[in-house]
C-alpha angles and dihedrals in degrees: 000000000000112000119221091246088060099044090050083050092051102050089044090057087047092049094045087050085053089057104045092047087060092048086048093052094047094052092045081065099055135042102301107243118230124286138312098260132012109270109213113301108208108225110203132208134211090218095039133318130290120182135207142162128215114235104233129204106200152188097189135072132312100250124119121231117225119258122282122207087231142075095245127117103237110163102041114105137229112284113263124258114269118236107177126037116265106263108270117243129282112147134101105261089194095049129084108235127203120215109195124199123198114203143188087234096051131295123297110202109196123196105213119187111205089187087078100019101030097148093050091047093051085051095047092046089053096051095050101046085057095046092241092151100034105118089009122137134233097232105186136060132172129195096178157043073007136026113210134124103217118213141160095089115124097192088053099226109074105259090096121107120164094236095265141065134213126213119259114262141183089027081152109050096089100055138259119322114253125232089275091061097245140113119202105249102207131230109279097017108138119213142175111255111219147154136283089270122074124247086036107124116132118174097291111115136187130226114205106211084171141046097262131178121229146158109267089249104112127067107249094201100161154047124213123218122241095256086055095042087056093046083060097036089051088042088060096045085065087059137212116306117265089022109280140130102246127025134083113318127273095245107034117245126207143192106231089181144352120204124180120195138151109290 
């Protein structure tokens, strides 16, 4: 017997892959735009190399553009079209929430202050209450330029987006950019994944098991624990299937569920 919540969840899913087949289409009639997600841009230095690679959220293909001596971000594409009004809001913007993932790897527990990132903590909140993250996978891993395991896509391989974006928040919080464009994002730090544009955040996030260095261009809104540090760290140490640097991991990780409640 299929439960109302299921069958809400099922004609939501259908009505996404609708959408995305007309996107699809679209696209297929004009220049295609660059990949799916930013392949690692190589930032170099005059005084050595640093490299860095932008985190993309996309609506195109899966494959990875080749790496760019500057700190753009060639290779994302434009943000997808929205096709349903940003929830309205209903947190505390004054409270700490806590967003808790339950893997099949182990639990991830993130601390969210939506009195800095109101906007992606009411997203987030919404999401959760409506299982729109429970069996999904984490689609991407990166074991280097820059160290994240990407997540928040229900179709599980980074063209899902939930029909709505957020603005981007808390650009600031990690310092001023260098003079190669780019703020450390610490381990542990959590942060929306988007596209090239600004104000394109969807419901894909990134977990930095790694110091990594990146433009401040995406909302970092959460902390994991330790527990939950370790459980990604762990996660990277198995790799990227077939052996490279950036794709889905080796041994595939999922979201069982995904809960979001006052800290």
């Amino acid at each position: 017997m299929v439960s109302s919540d299921q069958r809400r969840r099922q004609l939501a899913r259908e009505k996404y892959e609708r959408q995305m087949r007309r996107r699809e289409e679209a696209r297929k009639k004009a220049k295609r735009r660059n990949a799916i997600i930013a392949a690692a841009l190589a930032v170099v230095l005059a005084a050595g190399a640093a490299a860095y690679a932008s985190v993309g959220l996309s609506d195109g293909d899966t494959k990875n553009d080749s790496a760019s001596e500057t700190p753009s971000q060639a290779g994302t594409p434009t943000p997808s079209e929205s096709s349903s009004p940003e929830p309205k809001m209903a947190v505390d913007a004054k409270a700490k929430y806590t967003m808790a993932l339950t893997t099949n790897k182990g639990d991830i527990t993130v601390t969210m202050d939506a009195a800095k990132t109101p906007r992606t903590v009411n997203s987030f909140k919404h999401l959760a209450d409506k299982k729109y993250f429970d069996n999904t996978k984490c689609h991407r891993l990166t074991t280097g330029g820059i160290f994240v395991l990407q997540c928040g896509d229900p179709t599980g391989n980074g063209t899902g987006g939930p029909g709505y974006t957020i603005p981007d928040e808390n650009l600031n919080a990690l310092g001023k950019a260098g003079a190669d464009g780019a703020v450390t994002y610490p381990a542990g730090t959590v942060a929306m994944a988007k596209t090239s544009e600004p104000n394109s955040g969807g419901s894909q996030f990134f977990l930095v098991y790694k110091d990594t260095k990146l433009p401040p261009e995406y909302t970092p809104f959460g902390t994991m624990d330790a527990a939950g540090l370790k459980v990604v760290q762990d996660i990277a140490k198995d790799g990227v299937a077939g052996g490279a640097q950036d794709g889905a991991p080796k041994k595939p990780v999922t979201i069982e569920k995904a809960t979001v409640g006052k800290a």
